[in-house]
ROMI-638136 format. One record per residue (C-alpha): residue in three letters; x, y, z. Coordinates in Angstrom, 2 decimals. Layout:
# ROMI-638136
REC   residuo      east     north        up
REC       ALA         X         Y         Z
...
***
This chain:
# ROMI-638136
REC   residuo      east     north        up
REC       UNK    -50.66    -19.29    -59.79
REC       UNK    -47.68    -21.33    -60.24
REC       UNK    -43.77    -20.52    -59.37
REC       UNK    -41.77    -19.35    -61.81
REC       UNK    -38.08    -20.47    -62.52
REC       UNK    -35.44    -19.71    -65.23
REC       UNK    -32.72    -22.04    -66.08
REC       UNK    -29.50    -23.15    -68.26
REC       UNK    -27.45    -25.67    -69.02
REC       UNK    -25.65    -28.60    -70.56
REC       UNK    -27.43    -31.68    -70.45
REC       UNK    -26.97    -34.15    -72.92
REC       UNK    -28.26    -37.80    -74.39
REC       UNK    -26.54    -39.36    -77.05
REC       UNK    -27.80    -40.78    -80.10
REC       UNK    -27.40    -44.06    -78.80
REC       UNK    -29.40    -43.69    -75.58
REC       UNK    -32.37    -41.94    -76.88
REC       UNK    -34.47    -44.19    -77.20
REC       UNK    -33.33    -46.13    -73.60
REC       UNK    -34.36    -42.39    -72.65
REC       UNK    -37.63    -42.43    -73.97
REC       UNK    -38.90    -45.90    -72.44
REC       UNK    -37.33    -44.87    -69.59
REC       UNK    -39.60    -41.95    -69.38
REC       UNK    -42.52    -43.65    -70.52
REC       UNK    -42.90    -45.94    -67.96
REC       UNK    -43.58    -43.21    -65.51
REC       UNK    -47.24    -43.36    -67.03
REC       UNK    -47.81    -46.04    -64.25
REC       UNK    -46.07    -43.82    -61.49
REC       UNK    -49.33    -42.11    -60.09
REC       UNK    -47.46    -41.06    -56.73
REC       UNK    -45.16    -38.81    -59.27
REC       UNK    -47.82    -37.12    -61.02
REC       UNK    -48.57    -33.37    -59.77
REC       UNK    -51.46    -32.50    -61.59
REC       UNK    -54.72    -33.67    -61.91
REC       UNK    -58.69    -33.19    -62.44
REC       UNK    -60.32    -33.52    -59.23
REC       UNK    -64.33    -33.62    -59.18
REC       UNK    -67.24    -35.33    -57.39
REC       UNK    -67.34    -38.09    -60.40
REC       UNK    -63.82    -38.79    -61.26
REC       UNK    -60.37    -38.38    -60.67
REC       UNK    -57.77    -38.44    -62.89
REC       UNK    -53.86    -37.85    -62.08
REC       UNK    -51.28    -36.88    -64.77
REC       UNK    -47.98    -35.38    -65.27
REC       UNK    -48.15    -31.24    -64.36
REC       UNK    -48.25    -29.67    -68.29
REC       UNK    -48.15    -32.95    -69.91
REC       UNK    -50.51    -35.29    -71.87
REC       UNK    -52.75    -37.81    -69.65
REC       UNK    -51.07    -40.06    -71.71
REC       UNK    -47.81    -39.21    -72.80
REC       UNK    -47.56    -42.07    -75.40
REC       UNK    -48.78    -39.30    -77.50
REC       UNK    -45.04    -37.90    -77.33
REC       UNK    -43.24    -39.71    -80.02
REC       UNK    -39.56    -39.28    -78.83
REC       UNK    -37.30    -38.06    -76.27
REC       UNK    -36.47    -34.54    -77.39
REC       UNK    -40.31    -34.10    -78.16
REC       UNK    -40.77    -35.13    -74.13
REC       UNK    -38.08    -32.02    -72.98
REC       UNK    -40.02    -29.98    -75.56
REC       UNK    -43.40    -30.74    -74.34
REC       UNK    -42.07    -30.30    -70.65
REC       UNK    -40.86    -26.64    -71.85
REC       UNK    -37.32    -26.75    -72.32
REC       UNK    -35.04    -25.64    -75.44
REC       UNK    -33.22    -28.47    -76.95
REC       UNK    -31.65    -28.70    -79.86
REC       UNK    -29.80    -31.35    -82.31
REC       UNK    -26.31    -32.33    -81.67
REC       UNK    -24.37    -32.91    -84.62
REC       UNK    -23.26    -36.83    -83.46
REC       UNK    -27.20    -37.49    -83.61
REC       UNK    -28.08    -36.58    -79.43
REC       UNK    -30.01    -33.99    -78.07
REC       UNK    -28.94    -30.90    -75.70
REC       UNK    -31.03    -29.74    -73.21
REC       UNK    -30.23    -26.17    -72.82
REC       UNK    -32.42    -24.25    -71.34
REC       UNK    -35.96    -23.38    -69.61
REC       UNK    -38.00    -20.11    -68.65
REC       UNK    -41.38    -20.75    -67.39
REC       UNK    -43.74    -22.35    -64.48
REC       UNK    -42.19    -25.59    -62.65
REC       UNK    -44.36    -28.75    -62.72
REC       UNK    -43.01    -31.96    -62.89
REC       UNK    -39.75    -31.58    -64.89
REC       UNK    -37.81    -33.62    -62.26
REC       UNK    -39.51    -37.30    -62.75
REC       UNK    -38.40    -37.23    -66.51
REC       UNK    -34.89    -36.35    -66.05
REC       UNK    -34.48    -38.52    -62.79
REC       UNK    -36.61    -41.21    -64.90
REC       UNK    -33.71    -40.59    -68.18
REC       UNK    -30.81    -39.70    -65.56
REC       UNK    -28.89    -42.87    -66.55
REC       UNK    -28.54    -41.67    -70.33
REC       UNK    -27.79    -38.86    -68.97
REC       UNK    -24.56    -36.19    -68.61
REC       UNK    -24.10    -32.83    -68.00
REC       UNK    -25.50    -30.40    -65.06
REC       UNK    -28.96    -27.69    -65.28
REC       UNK    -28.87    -24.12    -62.97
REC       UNK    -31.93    -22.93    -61.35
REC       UNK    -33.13    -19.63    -60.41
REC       UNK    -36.46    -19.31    -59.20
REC       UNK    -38.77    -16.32    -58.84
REC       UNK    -37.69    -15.54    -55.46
REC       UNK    -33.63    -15.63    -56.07
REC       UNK    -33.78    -19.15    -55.05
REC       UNK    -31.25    -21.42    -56.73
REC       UNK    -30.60    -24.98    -57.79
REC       UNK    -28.61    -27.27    -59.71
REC       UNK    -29.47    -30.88    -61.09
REC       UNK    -26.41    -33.15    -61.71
REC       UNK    -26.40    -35.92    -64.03
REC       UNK    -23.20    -38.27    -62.56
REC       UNK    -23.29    -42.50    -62.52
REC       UNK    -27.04    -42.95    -64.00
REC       UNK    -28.40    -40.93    -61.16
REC       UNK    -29.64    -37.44    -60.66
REC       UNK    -28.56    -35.21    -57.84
REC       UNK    -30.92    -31.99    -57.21
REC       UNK    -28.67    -29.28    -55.12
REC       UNK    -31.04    -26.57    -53.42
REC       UNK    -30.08    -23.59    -51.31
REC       UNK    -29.02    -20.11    -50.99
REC       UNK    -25.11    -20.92    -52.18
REC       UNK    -25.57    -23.54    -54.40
REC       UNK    -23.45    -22.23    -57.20
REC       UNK    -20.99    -21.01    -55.19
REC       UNK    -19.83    -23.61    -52.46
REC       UNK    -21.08    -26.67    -51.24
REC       UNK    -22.19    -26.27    -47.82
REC       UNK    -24.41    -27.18    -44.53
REC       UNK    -27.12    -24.82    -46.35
REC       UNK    -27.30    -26.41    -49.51
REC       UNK    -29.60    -30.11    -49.35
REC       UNK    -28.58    -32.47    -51.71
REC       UNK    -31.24    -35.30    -53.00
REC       UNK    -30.24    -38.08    -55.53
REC       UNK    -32.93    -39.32    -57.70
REC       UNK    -33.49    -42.98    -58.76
REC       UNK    -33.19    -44.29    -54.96
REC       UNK    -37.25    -44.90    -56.02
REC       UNK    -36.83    -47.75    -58.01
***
């Protein structure tokens, strides 16, 4: 089970906001109305991030975070991080970038297993998620737009 989705981009921190990033990122820990996946029983009940640690303190940096969350990233030659790419089952990717939007720049294309696109957008410390059928072609009355970090 799961959906699949496939993606590229250009989304960068630099050296000087990593670690901004990170905390930034860490202190979803506490958001349990963000987290997607869970054990469920008769006994207990425990949230957590979708394919993360319970507790991602155990993730010692930002680019280990994008790693652990399945994207490629690599090292930038000024000392940031590039976010460039992703090819697997969707959890809850879009609380850690929203969470490290304002260290953020760049823009990440979607396609999901069903020809279903999207775009995130990294502009003024916030995120902005583009769905619909012509998102990377025009910007239109199909296409929703949501900007991230209106939960603070």
């Amino acid at each position: 089970m799961g959906y699949y989705v496939n993606g590229s981009g250009n989304v960068r921190i630099k050296k000087d906001d990593l670690g901004r990033a990170y905390e930034a990122m860490m202190a979803l820990q506490e958001r349990t109305d963000l987290m997607g996946g869970g054990r469920y029983s008769a006994e207990e009940t425990k949230k957590f991030f979708a394919w993360m640690p319970e507790d991602l303190r155990t993730i010692p940096n930002a680019k280990e975070v994008f790693l652990a969350l399945g994207f490629d990233v690599q090292d930038e030659d000024d000392g940031g991080i590039l976010i460039f790419a992703y090819d697997s089952k969707i959890g809850d990717e879009r609380w850690f970038f929203a969470a490290a939007a304002p260290f953020m720049s760049g823009e990440f294309e979607w396609t999901g297993e069903d020809g279903a696109k999207g775009k995130w957008m990294f502009e003024e410390g916030k995120m902005i998620e583009w769905t619909g059928a012509n998102v990377n072609y025009k910007w239109d009355e199909e296409v929703r737009k949501r900007t991230y970090r209106d939960w603070e």
